[in-house]
Each structure stands twice: as structure tokens, then as C-alpha cells.
C-alpha positions as CSV (number, residue, x, y, z in Angstrom):
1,X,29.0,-6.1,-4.6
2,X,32.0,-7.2,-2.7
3,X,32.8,-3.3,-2.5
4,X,29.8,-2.3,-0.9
5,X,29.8,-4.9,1.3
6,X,33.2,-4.2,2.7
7,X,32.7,-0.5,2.9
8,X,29.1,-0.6,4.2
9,X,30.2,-0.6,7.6
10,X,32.6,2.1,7.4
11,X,31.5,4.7,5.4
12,X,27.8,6.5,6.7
13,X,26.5,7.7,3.7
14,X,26.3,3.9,2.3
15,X,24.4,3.2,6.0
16,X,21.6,6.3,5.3
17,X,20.9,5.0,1.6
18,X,20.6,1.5,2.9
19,X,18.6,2.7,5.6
20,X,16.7,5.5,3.0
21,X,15.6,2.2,0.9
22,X,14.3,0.0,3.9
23,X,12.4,2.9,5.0
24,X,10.9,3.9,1.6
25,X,10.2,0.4,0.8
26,X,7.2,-0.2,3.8
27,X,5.3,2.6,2.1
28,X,6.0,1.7,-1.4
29,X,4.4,-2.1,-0.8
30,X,2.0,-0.2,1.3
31,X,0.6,2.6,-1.2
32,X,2.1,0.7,-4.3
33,X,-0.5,-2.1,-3.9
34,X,-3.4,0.8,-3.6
35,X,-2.8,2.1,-6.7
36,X,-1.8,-1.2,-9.1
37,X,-5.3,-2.6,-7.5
38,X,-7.3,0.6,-8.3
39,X,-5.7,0.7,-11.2
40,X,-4.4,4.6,-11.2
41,X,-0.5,4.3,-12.2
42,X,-1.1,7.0,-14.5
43,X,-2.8,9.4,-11.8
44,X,0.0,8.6,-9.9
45,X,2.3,9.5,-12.7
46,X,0.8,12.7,-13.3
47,X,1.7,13.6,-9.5
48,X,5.4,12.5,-9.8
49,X,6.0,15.0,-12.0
50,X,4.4,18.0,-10.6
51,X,6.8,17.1,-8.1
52,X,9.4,18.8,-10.3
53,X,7.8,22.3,-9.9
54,X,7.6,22.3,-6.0
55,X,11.6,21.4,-6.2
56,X,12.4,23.9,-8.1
57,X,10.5,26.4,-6.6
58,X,11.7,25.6,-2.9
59,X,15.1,25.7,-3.7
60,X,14.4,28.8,-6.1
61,X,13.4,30.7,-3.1
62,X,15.9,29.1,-0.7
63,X,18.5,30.6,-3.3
64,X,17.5,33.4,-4.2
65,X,16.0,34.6,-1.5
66,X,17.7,33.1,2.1
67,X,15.1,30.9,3.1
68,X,17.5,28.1,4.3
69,X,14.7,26.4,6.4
70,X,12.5,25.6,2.7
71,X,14.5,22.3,1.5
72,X,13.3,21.0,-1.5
73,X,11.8,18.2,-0.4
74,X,9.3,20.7,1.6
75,X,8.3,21.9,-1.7
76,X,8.0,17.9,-3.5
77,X,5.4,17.5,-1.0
78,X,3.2,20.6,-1.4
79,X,2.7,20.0,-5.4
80,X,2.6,16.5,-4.9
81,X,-0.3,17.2,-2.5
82,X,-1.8,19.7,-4.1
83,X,-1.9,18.2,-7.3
84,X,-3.2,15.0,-5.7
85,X,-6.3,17.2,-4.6
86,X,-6.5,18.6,-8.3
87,X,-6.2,15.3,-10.4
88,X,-8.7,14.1,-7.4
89,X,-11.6,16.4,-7.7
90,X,-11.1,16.5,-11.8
91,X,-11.9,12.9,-11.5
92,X,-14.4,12.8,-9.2
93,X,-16.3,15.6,-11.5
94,X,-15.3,17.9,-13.0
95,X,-16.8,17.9,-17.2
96,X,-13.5,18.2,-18.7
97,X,-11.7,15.4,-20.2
98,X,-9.9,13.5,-17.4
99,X,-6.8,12.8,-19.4
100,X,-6.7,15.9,-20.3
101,X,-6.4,17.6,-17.5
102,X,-4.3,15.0,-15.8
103,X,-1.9,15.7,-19.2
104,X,-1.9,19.5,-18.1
105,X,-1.0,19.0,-14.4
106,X,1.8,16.5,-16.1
107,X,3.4,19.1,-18.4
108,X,3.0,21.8,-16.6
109,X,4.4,20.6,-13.2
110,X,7.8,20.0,-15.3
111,X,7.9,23.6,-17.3
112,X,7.3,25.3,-14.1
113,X,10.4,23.2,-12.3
114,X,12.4,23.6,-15.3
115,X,11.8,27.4,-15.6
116,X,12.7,27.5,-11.4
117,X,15.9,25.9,-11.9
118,X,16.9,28.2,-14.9
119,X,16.4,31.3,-12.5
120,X,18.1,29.9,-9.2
121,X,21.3,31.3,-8.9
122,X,24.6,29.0,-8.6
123,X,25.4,25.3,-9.7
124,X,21.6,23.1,-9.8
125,X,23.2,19.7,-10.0
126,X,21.9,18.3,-6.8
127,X,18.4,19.4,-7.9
128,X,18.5,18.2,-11.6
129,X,19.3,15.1,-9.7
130,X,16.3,14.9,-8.4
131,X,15.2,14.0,-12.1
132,X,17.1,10.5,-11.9
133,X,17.4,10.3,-8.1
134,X,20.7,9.5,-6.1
135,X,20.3,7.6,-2.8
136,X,23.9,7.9,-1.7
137,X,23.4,11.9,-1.6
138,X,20.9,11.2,1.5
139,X,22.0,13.5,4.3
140,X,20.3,12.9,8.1
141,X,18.4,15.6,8.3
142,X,16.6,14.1,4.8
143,X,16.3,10.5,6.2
144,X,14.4,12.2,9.4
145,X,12.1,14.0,6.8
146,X,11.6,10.6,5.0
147,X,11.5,8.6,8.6
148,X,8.6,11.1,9.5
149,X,6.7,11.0,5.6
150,X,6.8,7.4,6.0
151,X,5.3,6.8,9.8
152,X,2.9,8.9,8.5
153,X,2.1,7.1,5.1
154,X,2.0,3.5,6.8
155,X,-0.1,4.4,9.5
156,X,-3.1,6.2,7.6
157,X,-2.8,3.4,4.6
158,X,-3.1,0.4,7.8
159,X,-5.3,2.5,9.4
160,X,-8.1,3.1,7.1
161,X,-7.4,-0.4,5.1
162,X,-10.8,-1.9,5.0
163,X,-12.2,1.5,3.9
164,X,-9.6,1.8,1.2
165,X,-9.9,-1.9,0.2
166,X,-14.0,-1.8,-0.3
167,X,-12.8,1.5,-2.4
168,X,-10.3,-0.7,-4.5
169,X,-12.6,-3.7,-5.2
170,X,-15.8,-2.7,-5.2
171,X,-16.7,1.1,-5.1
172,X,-19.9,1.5,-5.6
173,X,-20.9,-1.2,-3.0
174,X,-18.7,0.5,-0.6
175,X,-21.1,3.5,-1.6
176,X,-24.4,2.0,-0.9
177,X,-23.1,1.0,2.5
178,X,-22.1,4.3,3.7
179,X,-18.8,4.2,2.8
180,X,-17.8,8.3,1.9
181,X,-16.0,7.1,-1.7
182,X,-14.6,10.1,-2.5
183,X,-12.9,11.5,1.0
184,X,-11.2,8.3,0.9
185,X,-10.2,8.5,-2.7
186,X,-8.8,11.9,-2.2
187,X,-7.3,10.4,0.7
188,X,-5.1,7.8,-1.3
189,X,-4.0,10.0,-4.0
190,X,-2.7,12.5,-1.3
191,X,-1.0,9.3,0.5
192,X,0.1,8.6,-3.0
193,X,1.7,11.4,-3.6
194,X,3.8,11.0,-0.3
195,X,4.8,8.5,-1.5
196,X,6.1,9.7,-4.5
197,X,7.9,11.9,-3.0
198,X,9.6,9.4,-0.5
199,X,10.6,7.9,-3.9
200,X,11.9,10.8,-5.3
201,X,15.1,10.7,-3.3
202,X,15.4,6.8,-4.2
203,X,15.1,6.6,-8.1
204,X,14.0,10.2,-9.1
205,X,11.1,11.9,-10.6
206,X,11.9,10.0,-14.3
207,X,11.7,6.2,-12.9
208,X,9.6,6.5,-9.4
209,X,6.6,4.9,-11.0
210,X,8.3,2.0,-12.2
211,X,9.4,1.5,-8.4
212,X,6.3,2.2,-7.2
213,X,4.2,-0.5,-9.2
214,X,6.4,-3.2,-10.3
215,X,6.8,-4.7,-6.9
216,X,3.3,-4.7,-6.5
217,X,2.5,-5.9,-9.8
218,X,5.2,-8.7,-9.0
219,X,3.4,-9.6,-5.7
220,X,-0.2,-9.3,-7.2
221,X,0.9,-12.4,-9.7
222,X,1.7,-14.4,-6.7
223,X,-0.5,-13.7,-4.2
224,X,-4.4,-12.7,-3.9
225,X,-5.4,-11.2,-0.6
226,X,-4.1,-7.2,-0.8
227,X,-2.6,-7.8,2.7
228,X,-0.4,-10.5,1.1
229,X,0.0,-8.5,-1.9
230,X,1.3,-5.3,0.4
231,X,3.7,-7.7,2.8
232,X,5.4,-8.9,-0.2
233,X,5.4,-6.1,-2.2
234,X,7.6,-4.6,1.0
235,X,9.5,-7.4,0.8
236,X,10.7,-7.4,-2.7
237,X,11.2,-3.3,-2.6
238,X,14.0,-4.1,0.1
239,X,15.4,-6.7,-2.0
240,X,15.2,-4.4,-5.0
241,X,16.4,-1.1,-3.5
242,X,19.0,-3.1,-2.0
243,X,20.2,-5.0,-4.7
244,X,20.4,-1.5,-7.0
245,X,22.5,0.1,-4.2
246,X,24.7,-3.1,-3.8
247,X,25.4,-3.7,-7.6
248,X,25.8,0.0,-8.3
249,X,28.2,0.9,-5.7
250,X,31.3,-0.9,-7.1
251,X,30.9,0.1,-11.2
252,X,29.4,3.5,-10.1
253,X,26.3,2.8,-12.0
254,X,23.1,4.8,-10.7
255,X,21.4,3.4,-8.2
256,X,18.2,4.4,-9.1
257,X,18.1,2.7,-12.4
258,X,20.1,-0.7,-11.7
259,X,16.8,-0.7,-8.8
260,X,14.6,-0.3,-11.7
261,X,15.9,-2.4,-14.2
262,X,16.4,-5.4,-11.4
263,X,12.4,-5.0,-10.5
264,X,11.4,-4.7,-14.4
265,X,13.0,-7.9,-15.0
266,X,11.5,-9.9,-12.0
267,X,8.3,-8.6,-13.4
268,X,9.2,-9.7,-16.7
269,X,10.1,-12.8,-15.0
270,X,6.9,-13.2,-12.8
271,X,4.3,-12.5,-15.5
272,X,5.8,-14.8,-18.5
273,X,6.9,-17.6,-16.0
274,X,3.2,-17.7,-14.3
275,X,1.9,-17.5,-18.2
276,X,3.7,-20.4,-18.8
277,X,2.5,-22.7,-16.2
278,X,-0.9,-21.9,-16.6
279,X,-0.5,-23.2,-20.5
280,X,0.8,-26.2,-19.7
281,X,-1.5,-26.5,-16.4
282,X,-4.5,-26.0,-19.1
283,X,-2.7,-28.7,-21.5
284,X,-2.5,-31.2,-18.9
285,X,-6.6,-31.2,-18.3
286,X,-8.4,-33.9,-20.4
């Protein structure tokens, strides 16, 4: 840690992943909260890795074919949304087997990345990293793009909270009052899926869930208003992103998994430590 700290302020690339983890962090405790509270993780897993195929695609035809303005992440975004649209309607409707289909959209989002990457001409490594994420290979024009993903996820997730908490907690009563459920819903898987993306370039496509629910999870065993939830949730994915970065920098150790592993174990931590107190709170009562 010593390392980092000392070569933080001299070296830029360590400022744009610091900075890369702040920003991502606001819309992770944002979005993150959404979907532990609704209960979707594995809607939201579903999207992260479609994510894979609009990678590989972008940079396929960046490659291949000279398109130098089509970076990857432009491509992250388009399957993540359109696949947020997909998994939406399928669950809103459709007659076939939800898990199923989200199981489809899962598989097939990876084959169609991997068979991209297998055609693009020249060295992939930067892409395949995409798999595992690496926030020290943020450049600026790629912490713009995430400055810009993120004004836009915060301000449509603050902007529309009451609609999308009546749609966390009580859907149906947010339907009898007027409430149109399922714009809203598509709404929060598509800011969902931004958000995935956003985490992409943090902790790649393998461990972005994990980022994106265990600080919420965390802050949901400590607080109950969602607005609590969300401001702490932020809180603790700066402490985590930055604790990852700052631990990781002097062993070389990814990044993106010592971020992981330090929000798994607060978790872990949280959850069997709130267990406990309740036992012995519950012992205590004659």
C-alpha cells in the first residue's frame, strides 16, 4: 500500500483508476441497491455477459474493418442495452420459460464475443481483459465515456426514485395507482445494464456482479430506508474499489479481484456478525 501511495501522485494512470473507481462507485450504490431490493441479480447477470458479444464485435469491426471511432466500450453498451430490453419484455410476458431465455441471452452473449475475438486480426489481450477487468489500463478518453455513462445513470436512477422505489416494494400497488410498472421496469434494467458496463472496466465481465450487489447487500444489513441503503452502498464501493487498487498495486495482484474478495468478506462479515447479535439479543429476552 505504501507503493501506491507514494507513486499515486506521480504517475497518471494510478490517478484515472482511482478516479475510474470513485466515479463508478456513485452508480453502483445507486443501481446496485435497485436491483438487491428487487431482487434481479441474476437478470442483471444475464446482461453482464452479453456484454462480451458487443466487445467483441466493436473491436472486430474496429479491426478488421478501420472503424477507429467504434471502441469497445460503444459496443458493451449496445448488448447490454439491448439485452436489457430482451430479458425485460421476456419477463414482463412473453410464455416461454423466463430462466430459460435469460440462460440463452447468457450463453449466447459469450459464444458470440468469443467467436469475435477469434476472427479480429492482431494480439486481443486488452479485450480478453475485459473478462477479468483491469482499472490501471483506463485511458482519458475512457474515463470521459464513463464520466458521461455515469451522470447519466445517477441522474435518471435520483430522478425517477419514488417511481422506481413503489416498483421495488410494492409493485402491484404502484400499479393500481397509476404507476406505468413496466416502462419503469424496462427502465432499470437498461440503467442496469449501464451500469454494468461502467463495471466492466473495474472488475470485468467474470466478477462485475459481485461488485455490483455486495455493497448493497452490505448496506441493506445495516440500514432500512433505500436512500440510506444507496448512500452507503456508495460509500463502501469507494472504500472497496479503493482498497483493491491500493493493495494490488504493490504485489501486482489484480485489481479487480482483491476489490472483490475485500467486499465478499465485509459481507461475510456483515451478515454473520448481525446474525450473531440478534441470537444473543433474542437470548437476553425473558
Amino acid at each position: 500500500m505504501s507503493a501506491f501511495l507514494t507513486d499515486l501522485p506521480r504517475y497518471p494512470f494510478l490517478q484515472y483508476a482511482l478516479l475510474t473507481g470513485l466515479l463508478v462507485s456513485v452508480a453502483c450504490g445507486i443501481i446496485g441497491s435497485y436491483v438487491v431490493t428487487k431482487r434481479i441479480t441474476y437478470l442483471a447477470g444475464s446482461i453482464a455477459h452479453t456484454v462480451l458479444g458487443g466487445l467483441g464485435a466493436a473491436r472486430y469491426f474496429q479491426t478488421a474493418y478501420g472503424w477507429e471511432w467504434l471502441h469497445p466500450l460503444y459496443g458493451a453498451v449496445f448488448a447490454a442495452l439491448l439485452a436489457a430490453v430482451i430479458i425485460g419484455l421476456v419477463s414482463m410476458g412473453a410464455r416461454q420459460r423466463e430462466d430459460t431465455v435469460i440462460g440463452a441471452l447468457w450463453a449466447i452473449g459469450m459464444a458470440v464475443g468469443i467467436l469475435f475475438i477469434s476472427r479480429t486480426p492482431g494480439y486481443n489481450e486488452d479485450l480478453m481483459g475485459y473478462l477479468f477487468g483491469n482499472i490501471l489500463m483506463v485511458s482519458p478518453g475512457e474515463l470521459w465515456m464513463i464520466a458521461g455513462l455515469d451522470i447519466v445513470v445517477v441522474a435518471a436512477g435520483t430522478l425517477f426514485y419514488n417511481h422506481f422505489l413503489a416498483l421495488c416494494f410494492d409493485e402491484e400497488f404502484a400499479r393500481l395507482r397509476g404507476v406505468r410498472v413496466e416502462i419503469y421496469y424496462l427502465g432499470l434494467l437498461c440503467l442496469t445494464a449501464l451500469t454494468v458496463v461502467l463495471l466492466v472496466s473495474v472488475v470485468g465481465i467474470v466478477m462485475v456482479i459481485a461488485l455490483l450487489t455486495l455493497p448493497a447487500a452490505v448496506a441493506g444489513e445495516l440500514t432500512k430506508r433505500l436512500w440510506h441503503m444507496m448512500a452507503l452502498a456508495t460509500v463502501l464501493t469507494v472504500l472497496f474499489t479503493t482498497a483493491g487498487l491500493a493493495f494490488s498495486y504493490g504485489p501486482d495482484l489484480p485489481a479487480g479481484a482483491v476489490t472483490v474478495v475485500f467486499a465478499g468478506l465485509a459481507y461475510l462479515l456483515a451478515a454473520s456478525g448481525l446474525q450473531i447479535i440478534r441470537r444473543h439479543g433474542r437470548a437476553k429476552q425473558p
